[in-house]
N, C-alpha and C positions, 0 to 999 in steps of 0.2 A: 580551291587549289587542290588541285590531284599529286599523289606523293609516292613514287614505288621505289624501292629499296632492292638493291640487286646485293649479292652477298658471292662467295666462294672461295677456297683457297688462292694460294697467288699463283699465279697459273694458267685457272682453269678456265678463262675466256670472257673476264666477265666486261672487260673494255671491248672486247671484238663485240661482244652481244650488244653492248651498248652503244658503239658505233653505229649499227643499224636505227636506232631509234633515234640518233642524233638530232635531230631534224624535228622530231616531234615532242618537244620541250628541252627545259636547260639541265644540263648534267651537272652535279655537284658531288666532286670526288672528296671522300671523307680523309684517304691520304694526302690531300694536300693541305688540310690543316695542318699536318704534321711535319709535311716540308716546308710550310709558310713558316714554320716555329721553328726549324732549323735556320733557315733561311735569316728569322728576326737575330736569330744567334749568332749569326757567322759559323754557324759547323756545317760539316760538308757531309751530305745527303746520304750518304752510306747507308746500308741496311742496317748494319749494328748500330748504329747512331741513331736514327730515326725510330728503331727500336727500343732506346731509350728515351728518347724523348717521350715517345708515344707511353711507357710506362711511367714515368715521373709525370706526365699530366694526367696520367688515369689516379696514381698517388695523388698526389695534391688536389684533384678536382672532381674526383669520383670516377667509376666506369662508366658514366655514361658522358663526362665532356667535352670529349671529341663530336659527340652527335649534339649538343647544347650548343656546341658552338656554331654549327653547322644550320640548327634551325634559326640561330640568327641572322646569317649570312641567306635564307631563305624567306624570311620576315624580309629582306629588302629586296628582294627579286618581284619582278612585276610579272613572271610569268604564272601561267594557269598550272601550267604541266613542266614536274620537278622528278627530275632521276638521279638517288644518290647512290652510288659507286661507294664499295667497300663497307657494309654493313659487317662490323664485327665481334658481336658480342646482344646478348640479351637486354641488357640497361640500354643501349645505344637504342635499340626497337623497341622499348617500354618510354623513351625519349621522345623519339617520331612519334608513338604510338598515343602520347597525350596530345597533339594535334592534328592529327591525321589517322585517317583508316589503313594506308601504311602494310600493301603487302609485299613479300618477300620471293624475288625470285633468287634462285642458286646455279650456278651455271657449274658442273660436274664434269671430271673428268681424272684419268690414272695420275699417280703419281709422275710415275717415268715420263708418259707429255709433259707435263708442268713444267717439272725440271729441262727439259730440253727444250720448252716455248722462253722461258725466261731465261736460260743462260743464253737462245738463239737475238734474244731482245735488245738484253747489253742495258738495261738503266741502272743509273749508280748502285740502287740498290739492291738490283738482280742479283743474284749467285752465284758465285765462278766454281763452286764443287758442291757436291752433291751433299757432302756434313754440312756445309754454310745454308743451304738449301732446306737439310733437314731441322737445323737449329731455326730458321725461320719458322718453319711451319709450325715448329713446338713452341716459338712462343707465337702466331698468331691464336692455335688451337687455344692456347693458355689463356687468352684474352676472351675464348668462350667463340671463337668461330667454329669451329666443327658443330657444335649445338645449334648455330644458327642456321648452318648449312643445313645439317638431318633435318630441320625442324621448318626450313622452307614453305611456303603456303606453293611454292612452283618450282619444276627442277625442271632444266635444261641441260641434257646429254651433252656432252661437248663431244662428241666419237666421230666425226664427219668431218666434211669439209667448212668453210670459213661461210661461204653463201646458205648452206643450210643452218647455222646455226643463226646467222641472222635474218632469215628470212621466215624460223620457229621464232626468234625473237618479236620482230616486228608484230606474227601475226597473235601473240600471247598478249602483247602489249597492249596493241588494239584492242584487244576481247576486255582486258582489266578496266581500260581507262573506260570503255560501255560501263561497266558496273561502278565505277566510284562517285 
């Protein structure tokens, strides 16, 4: 099984990247463990919400069991090729990284896009001001995602338009999966 890990602020394009590669294996987004867990709750999806949740299981379960839980839900996929969505934090790739070779692309880009890609997006737990936006980021960073962003084995420019960045996707993708 082949395993690549896409990472980056909220924002910064890393579902448009992953869009492009759709197709060539299953995508497994790490935030929806967290809205599945909202979900088992009955609480409503909100970014401050989900934000806690996501902290009260990193509390009781370690920083890494969001990606533990994720390799389970991978143990039962039949596919070859596996793309997880939202890598955020070090333990979470020290995780992947006892079953897999497990590299790290980061998809980059300014602040001020981000914020205007996600309040233009509208999910429950987008942003509606630019504080709610910057409290986001400060607690994703605090989860240890900026370090994992800097620290990327691949970085993708997001500064273009939507077909070039998935068409650097695609062809990054291809070159990685040769090598694993």
């Amino acid at each position: 099984m082949k395993v690549i890990g896409f990472t980056g602020l909220p924002g910064s394009g890393k579902s448009t990247a992953i869009d492009a590669i759709r197709n060539m294996g299953k995508i497994v987004t790490m935030g929806d463990v967290i809205r599945n867990e909202a979900k088992k709750r009955g609480i409503e999806p909100t970014g401050e919400n989900l934000g806690k949740i996501a902290k009260e299981l990193r509390e009781k379960g370690g920083d890494g069991i969001v990606a533990e839980k994720c390799v389970e839900l991978i143990k039962q996929l039949k596919d070859d090729i596996i793309f997880i969505d939202g890598i955020r934090s070090q333990f979470e790739i020290d995780v992947f990284r006892i079953y897999w070779k497990f590299p790290i692309i980061a998809t980059v880009i300014d602040e001020n896009t981000r914020f205007q890609r996600l309040f233009e997006r509208g999910r429950s737990d987008d942003p509606k001001e630019i504080e709610e936006f910057r409290e986001r980021d400060k607690r994703e960073i605090g989860f240890g995602l900026k370090e994992v962003v800097d620290k990327a084995d691949y970085k993708l420019e997001n500064t273009s338009t939507i077909e070039i960045l998935q068409e650097e996707t695609k062809k990054l993708v291809k070159e990685l999966l040769k090598k694993l």
